[in-house]
N, CA, C and O of each residue as an XYZ file, in Angstrom:
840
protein
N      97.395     81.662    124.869
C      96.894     81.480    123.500
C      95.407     81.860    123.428
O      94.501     81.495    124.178
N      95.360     82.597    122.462
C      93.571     82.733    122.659
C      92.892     81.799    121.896
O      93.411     81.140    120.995
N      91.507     81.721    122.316
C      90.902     80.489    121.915
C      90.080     80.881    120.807
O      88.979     81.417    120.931
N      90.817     80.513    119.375
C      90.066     80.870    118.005
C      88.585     80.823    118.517
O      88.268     81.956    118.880
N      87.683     80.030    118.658
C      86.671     79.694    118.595
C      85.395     80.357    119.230
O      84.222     80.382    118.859
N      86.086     80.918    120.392
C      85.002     81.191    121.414
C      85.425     82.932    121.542
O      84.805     83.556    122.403
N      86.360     83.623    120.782
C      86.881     84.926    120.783
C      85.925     86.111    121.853
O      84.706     85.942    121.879
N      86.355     86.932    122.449
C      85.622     87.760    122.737
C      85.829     89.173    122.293
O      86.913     89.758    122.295
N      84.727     89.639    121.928
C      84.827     90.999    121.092
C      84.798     92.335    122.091
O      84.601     92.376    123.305
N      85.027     93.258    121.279
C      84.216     94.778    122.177
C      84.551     95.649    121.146
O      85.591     95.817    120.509
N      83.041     96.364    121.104
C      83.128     97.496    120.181
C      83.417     98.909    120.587
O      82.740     99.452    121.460
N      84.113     99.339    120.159
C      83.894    101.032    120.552
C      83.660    101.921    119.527
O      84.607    102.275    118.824
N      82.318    102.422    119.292
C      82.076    102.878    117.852
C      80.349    103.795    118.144
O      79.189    103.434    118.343
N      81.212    105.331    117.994
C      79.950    106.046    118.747
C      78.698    106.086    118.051
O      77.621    106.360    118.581
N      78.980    105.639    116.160
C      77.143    105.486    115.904
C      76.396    104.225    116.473
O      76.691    103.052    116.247
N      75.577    104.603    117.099
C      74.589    103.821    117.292
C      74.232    102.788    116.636
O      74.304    101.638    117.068
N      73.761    103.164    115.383
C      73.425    102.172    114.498
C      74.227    100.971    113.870
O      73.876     99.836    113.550
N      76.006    101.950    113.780
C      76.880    100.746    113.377
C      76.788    100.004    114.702
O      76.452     98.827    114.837
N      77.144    100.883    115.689
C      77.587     99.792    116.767
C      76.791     98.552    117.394
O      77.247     97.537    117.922
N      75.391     98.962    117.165
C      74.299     98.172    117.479
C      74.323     96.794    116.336
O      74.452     95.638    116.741
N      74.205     97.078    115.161
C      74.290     96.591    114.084
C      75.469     95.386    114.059
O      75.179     94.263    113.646
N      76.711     95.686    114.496
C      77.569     94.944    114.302
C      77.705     93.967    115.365
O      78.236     92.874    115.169
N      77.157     94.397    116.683
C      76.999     93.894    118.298
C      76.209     92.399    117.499
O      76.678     91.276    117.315
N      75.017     92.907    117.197
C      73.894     92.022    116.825
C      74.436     90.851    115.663
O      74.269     89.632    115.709
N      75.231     91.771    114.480
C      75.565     90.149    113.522
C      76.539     89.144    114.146
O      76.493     87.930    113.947
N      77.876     90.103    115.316
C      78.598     88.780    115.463
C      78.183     88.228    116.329
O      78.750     87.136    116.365
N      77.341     88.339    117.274
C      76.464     87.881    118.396
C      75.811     86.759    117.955
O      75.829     85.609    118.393
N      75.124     87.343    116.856
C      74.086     86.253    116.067
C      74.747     85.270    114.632
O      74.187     84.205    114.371
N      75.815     85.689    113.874
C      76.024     84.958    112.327
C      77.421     84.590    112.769
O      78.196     84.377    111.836
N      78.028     84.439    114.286
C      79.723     84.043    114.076
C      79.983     83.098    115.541
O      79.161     82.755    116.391
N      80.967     82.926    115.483
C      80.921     82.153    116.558
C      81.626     82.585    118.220
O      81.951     81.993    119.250
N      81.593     84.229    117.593
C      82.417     85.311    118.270
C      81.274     86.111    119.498
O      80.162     86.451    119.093
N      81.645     86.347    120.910
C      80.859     87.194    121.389
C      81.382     88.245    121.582
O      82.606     88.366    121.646
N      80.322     89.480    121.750
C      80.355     90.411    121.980
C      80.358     91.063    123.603
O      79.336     91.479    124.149
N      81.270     91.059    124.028
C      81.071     90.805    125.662
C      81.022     92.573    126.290
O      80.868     92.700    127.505
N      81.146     93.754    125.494
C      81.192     94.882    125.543
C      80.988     95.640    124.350
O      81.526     95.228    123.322
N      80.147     96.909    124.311
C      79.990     98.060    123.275
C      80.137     99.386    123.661
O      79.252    100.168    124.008
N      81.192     99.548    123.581
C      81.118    101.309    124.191
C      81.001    102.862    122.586
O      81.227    103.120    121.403
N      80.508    103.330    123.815
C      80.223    104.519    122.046
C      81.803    105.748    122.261
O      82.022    106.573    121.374
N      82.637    105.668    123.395
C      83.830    106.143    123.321
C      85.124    105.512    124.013
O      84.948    104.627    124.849
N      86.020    105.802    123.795
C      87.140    105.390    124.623
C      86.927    105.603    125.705
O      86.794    104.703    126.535
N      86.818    107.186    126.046
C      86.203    107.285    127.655
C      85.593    106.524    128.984
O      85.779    106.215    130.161
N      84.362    106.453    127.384
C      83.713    105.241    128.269
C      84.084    103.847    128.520
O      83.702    103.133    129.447
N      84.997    103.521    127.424
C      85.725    102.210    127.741
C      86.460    101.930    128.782
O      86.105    101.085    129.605
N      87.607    102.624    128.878
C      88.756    103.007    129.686
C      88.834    102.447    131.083
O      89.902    102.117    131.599
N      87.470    102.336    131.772
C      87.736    101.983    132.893
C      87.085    100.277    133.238
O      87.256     99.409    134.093
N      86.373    100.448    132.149
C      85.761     98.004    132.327
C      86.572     97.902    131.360
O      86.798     96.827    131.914
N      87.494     97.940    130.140
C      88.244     97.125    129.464
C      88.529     96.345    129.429
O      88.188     95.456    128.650
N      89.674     96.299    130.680
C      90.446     95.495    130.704
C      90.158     94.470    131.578
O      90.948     93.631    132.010
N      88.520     94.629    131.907
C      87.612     93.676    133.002
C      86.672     92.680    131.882
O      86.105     91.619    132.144
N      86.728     93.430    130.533
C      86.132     92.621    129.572
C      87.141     91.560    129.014
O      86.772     90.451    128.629
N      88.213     91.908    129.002
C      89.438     91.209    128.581
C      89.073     90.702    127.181
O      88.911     89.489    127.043
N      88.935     91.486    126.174
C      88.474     91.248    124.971
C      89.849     90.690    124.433
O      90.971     91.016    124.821
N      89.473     89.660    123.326
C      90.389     89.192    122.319
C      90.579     90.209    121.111
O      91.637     90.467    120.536
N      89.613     90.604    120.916
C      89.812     91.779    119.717
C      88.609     92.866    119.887
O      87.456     92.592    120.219
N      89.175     94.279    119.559
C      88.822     95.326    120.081
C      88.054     96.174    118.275
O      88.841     96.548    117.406
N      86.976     96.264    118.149
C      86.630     97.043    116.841
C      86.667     98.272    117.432
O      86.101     98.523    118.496
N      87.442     99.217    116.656
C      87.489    100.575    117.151
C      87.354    101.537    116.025
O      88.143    101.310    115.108
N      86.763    102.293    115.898
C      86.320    103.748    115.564
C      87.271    104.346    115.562
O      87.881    104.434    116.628
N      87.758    104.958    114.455
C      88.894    105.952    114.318
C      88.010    107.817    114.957
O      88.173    108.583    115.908
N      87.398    107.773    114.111
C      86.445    109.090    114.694
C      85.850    108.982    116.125
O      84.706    108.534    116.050
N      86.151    109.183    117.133
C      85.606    108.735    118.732
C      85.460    110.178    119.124
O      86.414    110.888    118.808
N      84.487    110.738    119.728
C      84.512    111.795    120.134
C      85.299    111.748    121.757
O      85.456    110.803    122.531
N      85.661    113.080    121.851
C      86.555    112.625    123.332
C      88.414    111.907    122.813
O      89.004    112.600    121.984
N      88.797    111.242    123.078
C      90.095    110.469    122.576
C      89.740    110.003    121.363
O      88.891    109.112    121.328
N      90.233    110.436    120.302
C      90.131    109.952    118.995
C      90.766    108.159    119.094
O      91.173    107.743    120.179
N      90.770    107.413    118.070
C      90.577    106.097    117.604
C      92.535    105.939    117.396
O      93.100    104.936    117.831
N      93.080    106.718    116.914
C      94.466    106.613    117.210
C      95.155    106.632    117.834
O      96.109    105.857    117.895
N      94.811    107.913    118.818
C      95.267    108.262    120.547
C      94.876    107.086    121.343
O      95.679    106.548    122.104
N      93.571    106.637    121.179
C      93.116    105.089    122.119
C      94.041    104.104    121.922
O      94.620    103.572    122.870
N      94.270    103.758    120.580
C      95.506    102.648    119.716
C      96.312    102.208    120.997
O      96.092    101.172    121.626
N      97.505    103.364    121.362
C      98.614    102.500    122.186
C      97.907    102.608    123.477
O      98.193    101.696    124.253
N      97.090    103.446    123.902
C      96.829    103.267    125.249
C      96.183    101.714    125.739
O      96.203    101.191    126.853
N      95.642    101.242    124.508
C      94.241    100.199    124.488
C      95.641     99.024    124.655
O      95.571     98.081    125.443
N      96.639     99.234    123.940
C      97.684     98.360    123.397
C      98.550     97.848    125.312
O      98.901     96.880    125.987
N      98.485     98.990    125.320
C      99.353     98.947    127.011
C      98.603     98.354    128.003
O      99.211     97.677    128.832
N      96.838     98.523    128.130
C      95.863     98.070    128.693
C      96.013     96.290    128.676
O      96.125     95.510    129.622
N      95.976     96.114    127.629
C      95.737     94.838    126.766
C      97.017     94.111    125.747
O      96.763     93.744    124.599
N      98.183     93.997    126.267
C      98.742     93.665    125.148
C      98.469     92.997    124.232
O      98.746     93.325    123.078
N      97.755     91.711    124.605
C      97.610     90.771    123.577
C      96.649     90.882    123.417
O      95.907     89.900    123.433
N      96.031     92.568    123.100
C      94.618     92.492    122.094
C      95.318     92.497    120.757
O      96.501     92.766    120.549
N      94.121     92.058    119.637
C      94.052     92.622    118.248
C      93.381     93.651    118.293
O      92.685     93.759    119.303
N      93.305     94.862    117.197
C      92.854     95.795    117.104
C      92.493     95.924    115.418
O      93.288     95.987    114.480
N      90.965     95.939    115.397
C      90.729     96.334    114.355
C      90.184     97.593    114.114
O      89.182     97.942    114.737
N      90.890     98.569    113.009
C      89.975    100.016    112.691
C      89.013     99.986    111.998
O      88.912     99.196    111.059
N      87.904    101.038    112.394
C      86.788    101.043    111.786
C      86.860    102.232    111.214
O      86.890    103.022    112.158
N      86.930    103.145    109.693
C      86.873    104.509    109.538
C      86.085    105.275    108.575
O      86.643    105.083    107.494
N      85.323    105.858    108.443
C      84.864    106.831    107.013
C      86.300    107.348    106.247
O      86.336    107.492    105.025
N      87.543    107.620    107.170
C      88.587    108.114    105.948
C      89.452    106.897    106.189
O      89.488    105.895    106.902
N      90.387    107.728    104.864
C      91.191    106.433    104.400
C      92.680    106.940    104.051
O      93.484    106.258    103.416
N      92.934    108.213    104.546
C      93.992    109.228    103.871
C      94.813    108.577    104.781
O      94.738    108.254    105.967
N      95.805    108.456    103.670
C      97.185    107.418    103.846
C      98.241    107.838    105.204
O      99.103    107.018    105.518
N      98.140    108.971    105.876
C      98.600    109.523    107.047
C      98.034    108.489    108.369
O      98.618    107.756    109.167
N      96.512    108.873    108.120
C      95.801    108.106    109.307
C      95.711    106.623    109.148
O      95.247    106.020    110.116
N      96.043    105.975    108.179
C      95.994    104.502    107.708
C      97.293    104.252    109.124
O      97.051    103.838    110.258
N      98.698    104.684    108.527
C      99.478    104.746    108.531
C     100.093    104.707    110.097
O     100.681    103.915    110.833
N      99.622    105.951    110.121
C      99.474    105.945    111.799
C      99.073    104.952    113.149
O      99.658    104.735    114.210
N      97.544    104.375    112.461
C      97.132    103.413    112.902
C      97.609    102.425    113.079
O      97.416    101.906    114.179
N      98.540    101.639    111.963
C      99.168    100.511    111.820
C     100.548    100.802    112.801
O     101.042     99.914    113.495
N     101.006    102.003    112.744
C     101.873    102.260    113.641
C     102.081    102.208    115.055
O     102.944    101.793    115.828
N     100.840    102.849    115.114
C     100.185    102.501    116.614
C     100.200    101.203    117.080
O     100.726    100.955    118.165
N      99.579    100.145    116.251
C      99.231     98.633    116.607
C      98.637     98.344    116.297
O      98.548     97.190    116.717
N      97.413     98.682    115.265
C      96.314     97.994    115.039
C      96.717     97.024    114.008
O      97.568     97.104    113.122
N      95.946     96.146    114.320
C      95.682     94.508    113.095
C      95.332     94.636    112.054
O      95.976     94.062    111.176
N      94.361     95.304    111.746
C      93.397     95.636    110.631
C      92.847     96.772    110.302
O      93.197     97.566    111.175
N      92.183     97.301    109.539
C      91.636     98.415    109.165
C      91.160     98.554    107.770
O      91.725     98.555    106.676
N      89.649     98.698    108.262
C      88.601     98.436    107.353
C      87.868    100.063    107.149
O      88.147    100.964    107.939
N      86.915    100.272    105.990
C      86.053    101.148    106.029
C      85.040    101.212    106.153
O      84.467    100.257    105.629
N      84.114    102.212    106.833
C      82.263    101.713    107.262
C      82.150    101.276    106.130
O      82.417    100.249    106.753
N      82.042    101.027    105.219
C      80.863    100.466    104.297
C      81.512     98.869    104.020
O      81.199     98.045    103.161
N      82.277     98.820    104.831
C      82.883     96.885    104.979
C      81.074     96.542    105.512
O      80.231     97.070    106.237
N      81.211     95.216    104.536
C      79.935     94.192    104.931
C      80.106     93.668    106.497
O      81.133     93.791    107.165
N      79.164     93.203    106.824
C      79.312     92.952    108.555
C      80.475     91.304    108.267
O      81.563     91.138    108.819
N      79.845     90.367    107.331
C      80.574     89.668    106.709
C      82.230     89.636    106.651
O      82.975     88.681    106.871
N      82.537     90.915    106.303
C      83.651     90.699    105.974
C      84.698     91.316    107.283
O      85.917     91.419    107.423
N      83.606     91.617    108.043
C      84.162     92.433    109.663
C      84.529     90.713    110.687
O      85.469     90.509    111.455
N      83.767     90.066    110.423
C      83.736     88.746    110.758
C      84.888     87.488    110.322
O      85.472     86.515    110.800
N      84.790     88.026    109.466
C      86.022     87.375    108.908
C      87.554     87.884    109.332
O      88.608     87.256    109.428
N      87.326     88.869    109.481
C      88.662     89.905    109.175
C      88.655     89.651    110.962
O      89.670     90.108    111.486
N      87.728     89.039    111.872
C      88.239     88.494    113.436
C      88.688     87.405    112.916
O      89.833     87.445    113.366
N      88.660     86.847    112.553
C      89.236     85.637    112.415
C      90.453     85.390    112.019
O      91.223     84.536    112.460
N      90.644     86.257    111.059
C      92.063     86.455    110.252
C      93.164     87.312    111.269
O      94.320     87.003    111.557
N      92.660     88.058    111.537
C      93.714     88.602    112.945
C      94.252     87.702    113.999
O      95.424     87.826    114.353
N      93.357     86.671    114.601
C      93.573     85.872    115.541
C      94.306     85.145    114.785
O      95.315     85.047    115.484
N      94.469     84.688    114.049
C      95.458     83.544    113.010
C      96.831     84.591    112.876
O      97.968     84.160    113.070
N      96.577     85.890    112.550
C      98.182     86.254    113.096
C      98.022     87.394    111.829
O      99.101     87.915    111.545
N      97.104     87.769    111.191
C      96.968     88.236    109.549
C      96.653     89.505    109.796
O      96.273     89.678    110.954
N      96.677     90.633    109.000
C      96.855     91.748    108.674
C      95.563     92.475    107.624
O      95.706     93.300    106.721
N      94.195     91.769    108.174
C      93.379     92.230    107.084
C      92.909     93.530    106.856
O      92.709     94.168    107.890
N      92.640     94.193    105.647
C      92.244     95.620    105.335
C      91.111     95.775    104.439
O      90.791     94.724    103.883
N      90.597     96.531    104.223
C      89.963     96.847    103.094
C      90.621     96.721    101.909
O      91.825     96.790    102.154
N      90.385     96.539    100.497
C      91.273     96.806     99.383
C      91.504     98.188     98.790
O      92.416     98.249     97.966
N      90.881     99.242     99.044
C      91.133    100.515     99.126
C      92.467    101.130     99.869
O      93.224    102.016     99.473
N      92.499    100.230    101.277
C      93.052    100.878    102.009
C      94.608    100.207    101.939
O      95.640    100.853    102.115
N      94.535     98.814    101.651
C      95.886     98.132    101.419
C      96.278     98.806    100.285
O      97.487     98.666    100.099
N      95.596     99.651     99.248
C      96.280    100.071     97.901
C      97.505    101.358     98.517
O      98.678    101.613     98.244
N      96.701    101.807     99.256
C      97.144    103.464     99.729
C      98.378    102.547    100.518
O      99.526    102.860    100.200
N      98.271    101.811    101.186
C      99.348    101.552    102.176
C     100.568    101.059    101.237
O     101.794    101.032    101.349
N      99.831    100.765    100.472
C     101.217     99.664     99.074
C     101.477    100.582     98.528
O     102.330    100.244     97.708
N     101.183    102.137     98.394
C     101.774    103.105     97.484
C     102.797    104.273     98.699
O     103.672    105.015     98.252
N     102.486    104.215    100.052
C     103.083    104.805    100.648
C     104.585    103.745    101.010
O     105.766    104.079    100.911
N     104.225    102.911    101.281
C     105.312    101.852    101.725
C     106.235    102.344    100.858
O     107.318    102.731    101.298
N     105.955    102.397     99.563
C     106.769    102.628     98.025
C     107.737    103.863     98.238
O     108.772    103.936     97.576
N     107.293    105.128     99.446
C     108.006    106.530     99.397
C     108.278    106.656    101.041
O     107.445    106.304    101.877
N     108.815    106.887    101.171
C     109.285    107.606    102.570
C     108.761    108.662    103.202
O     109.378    109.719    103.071
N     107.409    108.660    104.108
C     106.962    109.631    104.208
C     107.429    110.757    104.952
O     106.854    111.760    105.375
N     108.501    110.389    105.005
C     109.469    111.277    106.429
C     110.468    111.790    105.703
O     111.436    112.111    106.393
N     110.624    112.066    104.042
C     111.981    112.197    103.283
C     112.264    113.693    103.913
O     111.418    114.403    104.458
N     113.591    113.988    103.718
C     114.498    115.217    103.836
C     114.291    116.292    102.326
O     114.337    117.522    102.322
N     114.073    115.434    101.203
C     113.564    115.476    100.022
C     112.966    116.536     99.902
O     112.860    116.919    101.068
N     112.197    117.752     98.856
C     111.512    118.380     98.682
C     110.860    117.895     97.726
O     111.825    117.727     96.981
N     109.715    117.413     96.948
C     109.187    117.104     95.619
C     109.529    117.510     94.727
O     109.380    116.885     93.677
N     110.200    118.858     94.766
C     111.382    118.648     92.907
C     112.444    118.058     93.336
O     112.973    117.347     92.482
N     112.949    118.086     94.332
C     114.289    117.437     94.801
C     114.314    115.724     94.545
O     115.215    115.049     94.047
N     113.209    115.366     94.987
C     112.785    113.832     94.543
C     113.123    113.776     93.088
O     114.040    113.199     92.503
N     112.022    114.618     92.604
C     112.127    114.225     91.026
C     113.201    114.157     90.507
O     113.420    113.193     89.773
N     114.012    114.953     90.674
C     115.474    115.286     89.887
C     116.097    113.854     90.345
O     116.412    113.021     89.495
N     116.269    113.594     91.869
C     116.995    112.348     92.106
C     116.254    111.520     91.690
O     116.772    110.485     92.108
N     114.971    111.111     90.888
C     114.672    109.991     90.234
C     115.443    110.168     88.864
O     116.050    109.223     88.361
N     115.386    111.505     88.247
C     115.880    111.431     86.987
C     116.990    111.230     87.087
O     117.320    110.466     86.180
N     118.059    111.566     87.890
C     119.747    111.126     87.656
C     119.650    109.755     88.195
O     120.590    109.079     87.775
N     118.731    108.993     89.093
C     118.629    107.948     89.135
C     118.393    106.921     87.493
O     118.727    105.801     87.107
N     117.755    107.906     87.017
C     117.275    107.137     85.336
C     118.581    106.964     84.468
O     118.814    106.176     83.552
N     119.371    107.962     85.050
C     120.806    107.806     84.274
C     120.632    109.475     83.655
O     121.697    109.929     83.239
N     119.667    110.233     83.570
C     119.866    111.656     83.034
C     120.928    112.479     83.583
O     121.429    112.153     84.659
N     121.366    113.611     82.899
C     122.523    114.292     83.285
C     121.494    115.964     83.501
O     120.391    116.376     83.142
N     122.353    116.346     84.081
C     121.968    117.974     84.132
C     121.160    118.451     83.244
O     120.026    118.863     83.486
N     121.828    118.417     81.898
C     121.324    119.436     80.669
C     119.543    118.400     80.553
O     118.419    118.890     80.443
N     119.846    117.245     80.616
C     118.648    116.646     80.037
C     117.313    116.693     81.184
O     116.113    116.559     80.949
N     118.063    116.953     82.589
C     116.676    117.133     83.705
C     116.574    118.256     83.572
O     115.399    118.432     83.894
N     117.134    119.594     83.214
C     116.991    120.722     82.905
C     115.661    120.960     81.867
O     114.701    121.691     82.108
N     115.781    120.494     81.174
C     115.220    120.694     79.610
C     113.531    119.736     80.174
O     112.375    120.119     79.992
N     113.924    118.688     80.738
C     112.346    118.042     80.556
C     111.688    118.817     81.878
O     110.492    119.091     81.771
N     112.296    119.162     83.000
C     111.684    120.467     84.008
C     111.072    121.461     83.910
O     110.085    121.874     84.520
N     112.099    122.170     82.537
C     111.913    123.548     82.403
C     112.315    124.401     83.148
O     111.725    125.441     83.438
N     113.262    124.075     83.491
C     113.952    124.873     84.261
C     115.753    124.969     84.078
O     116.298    123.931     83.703
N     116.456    125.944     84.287
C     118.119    126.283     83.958
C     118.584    124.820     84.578
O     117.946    123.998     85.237
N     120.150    124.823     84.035
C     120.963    124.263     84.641
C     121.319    124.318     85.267
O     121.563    123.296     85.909
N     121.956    126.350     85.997
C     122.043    126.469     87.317
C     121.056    126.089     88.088
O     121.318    125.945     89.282
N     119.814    125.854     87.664
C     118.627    125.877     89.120
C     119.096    124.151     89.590
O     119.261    123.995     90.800
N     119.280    123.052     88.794
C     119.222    121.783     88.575
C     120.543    121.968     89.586
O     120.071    121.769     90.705
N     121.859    122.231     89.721
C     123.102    122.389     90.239
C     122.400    122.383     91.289
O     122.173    121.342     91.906
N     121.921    123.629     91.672
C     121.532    124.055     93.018
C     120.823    122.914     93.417
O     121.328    122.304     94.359
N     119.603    122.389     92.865
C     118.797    121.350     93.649
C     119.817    120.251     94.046
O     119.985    119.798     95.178
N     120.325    119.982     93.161
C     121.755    118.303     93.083
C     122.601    119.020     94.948
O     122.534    118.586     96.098
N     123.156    119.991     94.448
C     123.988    120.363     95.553
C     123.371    120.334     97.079
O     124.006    119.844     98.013
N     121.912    120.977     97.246
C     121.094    120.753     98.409
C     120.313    119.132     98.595
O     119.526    118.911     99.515
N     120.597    118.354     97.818
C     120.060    117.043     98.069
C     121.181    116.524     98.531
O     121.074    116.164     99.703
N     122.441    116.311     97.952
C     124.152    115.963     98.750
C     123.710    116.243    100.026
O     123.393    115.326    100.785
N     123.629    117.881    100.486
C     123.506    118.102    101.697
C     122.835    117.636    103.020
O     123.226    117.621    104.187
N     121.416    117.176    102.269
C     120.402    116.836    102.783
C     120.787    114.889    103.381
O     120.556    114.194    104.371
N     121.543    114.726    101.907
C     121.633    112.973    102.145
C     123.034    112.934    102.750
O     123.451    111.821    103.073
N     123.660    113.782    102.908
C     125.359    113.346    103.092
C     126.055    113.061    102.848
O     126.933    112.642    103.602
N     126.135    113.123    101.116
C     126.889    112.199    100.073
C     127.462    113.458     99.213
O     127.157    114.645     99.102
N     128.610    112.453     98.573
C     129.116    113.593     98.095
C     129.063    113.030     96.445
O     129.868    113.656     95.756
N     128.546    112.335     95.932
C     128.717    111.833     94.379
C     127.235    111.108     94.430
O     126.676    110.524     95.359
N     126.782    111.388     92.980
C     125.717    110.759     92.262
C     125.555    109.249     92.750
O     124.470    109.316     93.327
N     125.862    108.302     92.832
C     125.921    106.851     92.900
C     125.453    106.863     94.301
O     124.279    106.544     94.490
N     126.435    107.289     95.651
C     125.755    107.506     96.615
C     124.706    108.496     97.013
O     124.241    108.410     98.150
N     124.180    109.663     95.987
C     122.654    109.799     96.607
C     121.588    109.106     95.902
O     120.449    109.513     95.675
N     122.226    107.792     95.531
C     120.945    107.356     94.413
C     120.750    106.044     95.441
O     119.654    105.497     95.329
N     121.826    105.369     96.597
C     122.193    104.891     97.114
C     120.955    104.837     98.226
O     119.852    104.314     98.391
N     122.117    105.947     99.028
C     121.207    106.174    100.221
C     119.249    106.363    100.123
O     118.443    106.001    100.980
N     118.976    106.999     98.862
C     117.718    107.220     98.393
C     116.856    106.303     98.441
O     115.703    106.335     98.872
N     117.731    105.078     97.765
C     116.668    104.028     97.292
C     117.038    102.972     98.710
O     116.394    101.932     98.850
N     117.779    103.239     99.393
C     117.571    102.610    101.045
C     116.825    102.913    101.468
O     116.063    101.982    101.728
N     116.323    104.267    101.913
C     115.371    105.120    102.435
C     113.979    105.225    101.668
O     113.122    106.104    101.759
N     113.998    104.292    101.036
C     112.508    104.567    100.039
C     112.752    105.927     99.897
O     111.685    106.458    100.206
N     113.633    106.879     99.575
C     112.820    108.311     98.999
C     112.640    108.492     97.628
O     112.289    109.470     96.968
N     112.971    107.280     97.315
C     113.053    107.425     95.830
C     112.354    106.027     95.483
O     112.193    105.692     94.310
C-alpha cells in the first residue's frame, strides 16, 4: 500500500525551468517528496527503479524516448507506479494513447503547480485526474471509435438510417444520387457483416462507430 502521506515523487521533464519549478513547490507547499528529477527517460532508466517513486511526472515531449514510449516501459519497471502526463499538446490521439499506455493523469504545462499537487493526491486515492480541456477531448473520442472500418460518409449515412431516413431522403440532404447512397449502404454491410439495416445500426452503436 503506498503511504498517502509521505508519497515519493520523480520528475522527468527536460525544461529546466518546469522541472526545477515543480521539484521546488512539491518539495516546499505539499507533503510529497521529490526524491529524483531527470530531464529524459534515458537518463532515468537506470536509478528509477532505485528511487522507487510512488508517482512519476512525465513529459510527453522527452527528447531521446518520447513520454509515451517511456509509459509501458516505466509501467514494467514499476508496476505500482502512478503516472502523471505533463504536455504542451492535447490532440486526442496522444491523450489517448497515453491513457492506454497507463498513465493516471494528464495535465497541460500551463496546469498551476497547485493543481499538479493535488492531482498526486488524487491518483494515489485511485482517481483519474486531467486537465478540463483534455477530459473534454477524451469525452468526445470515447463517444466514436477511433479504430472504425467506417469511412466519414459511410458514418454519416449510418447515422442517418440510424435516424430512421431512407435512401431517397439521405440522398437529397448529401447531395448526392441514390445509386451513390446504395453503394455506400452495400460497402458498410460489408465492412460490418450484416446483412439488414437494424443489424448495421446494431453492431455500430456496439462499436461506438456511430
Amino acid at each position: 500500500m503506498h503511504n498517502q502521506e509521505a508519497a515519493r515523487i520523480v520528475i522527468i521533464e527536460d525544461d529546466k525551468t518546469i522541472r526545477e519549478g515543480y521539484h521546488y513547490l512539491i518539495d516546499n507547499t505539499s507533503p510529497y517528496t521529490v526524491v529524483n528529477a531527470y530531464p529524459s527517460f534515458d537518463a532515468a532508466k537506470l536509478k528509477i527503479t532505485k528511487d522507487n517513486p510512488d508517482v512519476i511526472i512525465l513529459d510527453i515531449q522527452l527528447p531521446g524516448t518520447s513520454g509515451i514510449d517511456a509509459l509501458p516501459l516505466l509501467k514494467k519497471m514499476l508496476p505500482n507506479v502512478y503516472i502523471i502526463m505533463l504536455t504542451v499538446y492535447e490532440t486526442e490521439k496522444i491523450i489517448l494513447d497515453a491513457l492506454a499506455n497507463g498513465a493516471s493523469g494528464y495535465f497541460t504545462k500551463n496546469t498551476p503547480s497547485a493543481k499538479i499537487i493535488e492531482a498526486i493526491k488524487e491518483v494515489m486515492h485511485g482517481g483519474g485526474p486531467m486537465s478540463p480541456d483534455v477530459s473534454k477531448k477524451v469525452i468526445m473520442s470515447l463517444q466514436k471509435n477511433q479504430h472504425s472500418p467506417l469511412t466519414k460518409r459511410e458514418t454519416q449515412i449510418l447515422e442517418l438510417i440510424a435516424e430512421g431516413k431512407d435512401r431517397g431522403q439521405i440522398a437529397t440532404q448529401l447531395f448526392i444520387d441514390v445509386e451513390t447512397v446504395k453503394t455506400h449502404v452495400k460497402n458498410i454491410y460489408i465492412k460490418l457483416d450484416v446483412n439488414s439495416k437494424a443489424d448495421a445500426i446494431n453492431v455500430a452503436r456496439t462499436n461506438k462507430l456511430i
